[in-house]
C-alpha positions in Angstrom: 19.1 3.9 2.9 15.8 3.7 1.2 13.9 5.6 -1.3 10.2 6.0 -0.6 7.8 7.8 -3.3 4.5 9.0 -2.3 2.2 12.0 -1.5 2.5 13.9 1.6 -1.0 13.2 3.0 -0.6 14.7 6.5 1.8 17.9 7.8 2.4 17.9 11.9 2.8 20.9 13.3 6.5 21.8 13.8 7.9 21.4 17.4 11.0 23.0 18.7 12.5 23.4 21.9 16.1 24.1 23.4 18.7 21.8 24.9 22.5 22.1 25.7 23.5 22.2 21.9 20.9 25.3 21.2 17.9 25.3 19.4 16.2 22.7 17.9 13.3 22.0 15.5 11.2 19.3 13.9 8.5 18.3 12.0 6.7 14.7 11.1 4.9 14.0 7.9 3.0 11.1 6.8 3.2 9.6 3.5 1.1 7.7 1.8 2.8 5.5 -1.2 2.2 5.0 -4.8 2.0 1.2 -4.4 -0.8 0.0 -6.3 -3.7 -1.7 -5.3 -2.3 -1.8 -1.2 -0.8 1.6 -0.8 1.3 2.3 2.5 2.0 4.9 5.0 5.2 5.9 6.6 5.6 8.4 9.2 9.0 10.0 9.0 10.7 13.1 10.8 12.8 16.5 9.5 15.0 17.4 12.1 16.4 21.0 11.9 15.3 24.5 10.5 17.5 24.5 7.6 16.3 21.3 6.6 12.7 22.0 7.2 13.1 25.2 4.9 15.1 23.2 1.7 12.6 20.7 2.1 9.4 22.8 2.4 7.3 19.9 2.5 3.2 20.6 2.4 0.3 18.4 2.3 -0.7 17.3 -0.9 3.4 17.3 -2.0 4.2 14.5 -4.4 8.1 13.4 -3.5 10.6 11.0 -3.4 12.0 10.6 0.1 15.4 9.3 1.3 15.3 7.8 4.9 17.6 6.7 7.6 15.7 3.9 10.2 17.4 3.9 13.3 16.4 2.1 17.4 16.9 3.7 20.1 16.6 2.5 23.6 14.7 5.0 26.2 14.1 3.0 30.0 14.5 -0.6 28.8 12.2 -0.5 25.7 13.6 0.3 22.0 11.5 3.1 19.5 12.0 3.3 15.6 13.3 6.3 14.0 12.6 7.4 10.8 14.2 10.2 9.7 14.5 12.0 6.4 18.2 13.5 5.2 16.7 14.2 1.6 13.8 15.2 0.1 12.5 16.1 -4.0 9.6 17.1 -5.0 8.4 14.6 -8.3 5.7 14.7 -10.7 2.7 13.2 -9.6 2.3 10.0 -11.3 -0.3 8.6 -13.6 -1.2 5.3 -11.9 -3.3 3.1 -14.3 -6.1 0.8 -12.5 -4.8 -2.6 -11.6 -7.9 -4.3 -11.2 -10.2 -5.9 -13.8 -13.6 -5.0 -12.4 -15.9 -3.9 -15.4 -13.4 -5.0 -17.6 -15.0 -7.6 -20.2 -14.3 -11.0 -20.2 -12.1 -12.7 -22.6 -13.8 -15.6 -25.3 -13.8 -18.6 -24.1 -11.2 -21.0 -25.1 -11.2 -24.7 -26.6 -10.7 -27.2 -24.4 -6.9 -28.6 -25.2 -6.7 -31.9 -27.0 -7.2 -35.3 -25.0 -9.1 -33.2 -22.2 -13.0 -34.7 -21.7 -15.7 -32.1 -21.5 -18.0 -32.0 -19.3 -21.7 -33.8 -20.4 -23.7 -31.7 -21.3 -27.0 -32.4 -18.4 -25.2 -34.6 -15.5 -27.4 -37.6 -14.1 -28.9 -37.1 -11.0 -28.3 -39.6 -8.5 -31.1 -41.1 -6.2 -30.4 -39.8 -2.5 -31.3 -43.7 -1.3 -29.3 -44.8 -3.3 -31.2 -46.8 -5.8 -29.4 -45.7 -8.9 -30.1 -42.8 -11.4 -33.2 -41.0 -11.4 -34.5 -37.7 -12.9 -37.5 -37.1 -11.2 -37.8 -33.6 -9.3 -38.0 -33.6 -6.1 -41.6 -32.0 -4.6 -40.4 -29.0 -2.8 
């Protein structure tokens, strides 16, 4: 199943409770990704102690996450699960800036050959009508 990258950003608190099998416990995380400039989050689950303890996921975490996505259908209406079955803690990347802002522009460029330039003042057209003019107009 998919790989996501990404820092933990938020750490639920850990829920357990008990059922016929035994014991149970879980914990969600959200994770913000490394995609540049539209990062996205993902909400995913760690079921079981043993799990929760290998992982020992914290906020601020950088790690790669491997997920299963599963529906499940509770009274007639279906609910995601997303559930993680691996985690590794990564080095936090070094994202460069994508965007351009404050970066200077490039020199401008010759037109190519058998383009026409534009004139250098453009004629102003009467608004009656009546043919070129280049008076100003009073206000």
């Amino acid at each position: 199943m998919p790989t996501i990258q990404g820092k933990i950003i938020k750490a639920f608190e850990p829920r357990s409770g008990q059922n016929e099998k035994g014991e149970w416990f879980t914990q969600d995380f959200l994770l913000e990704s490394y995609d540049q400039p539209y990062s996205r989050k993902c909400l995913f689950n760690v079921w079981g102690k043993e799990r929760l303890m290998q992982f020992n996921l914290k906020e601020g975490d950088d790690v790669a996450v491997d997920i299963d996505i599963d529906a499940r259908e509770y009274n007639g209406r279906f609910y995601n699960s997303v559930r993680a079955w691996r985690a590794t803690h990564i080095p936090a990347p070094q994202i460069q800036p994508t965007s351009d802002v404050g970066a200077p522009l490039p020199p401008p460029q010759e037109p190519p050959i058998g383009i026409a330039t534009v004139a250098e003042e453009p004629q102003q057209l009467d608004p009656l009508g009546g043919g070129d003019t280049t008076e100003d107009l009073p206000f």
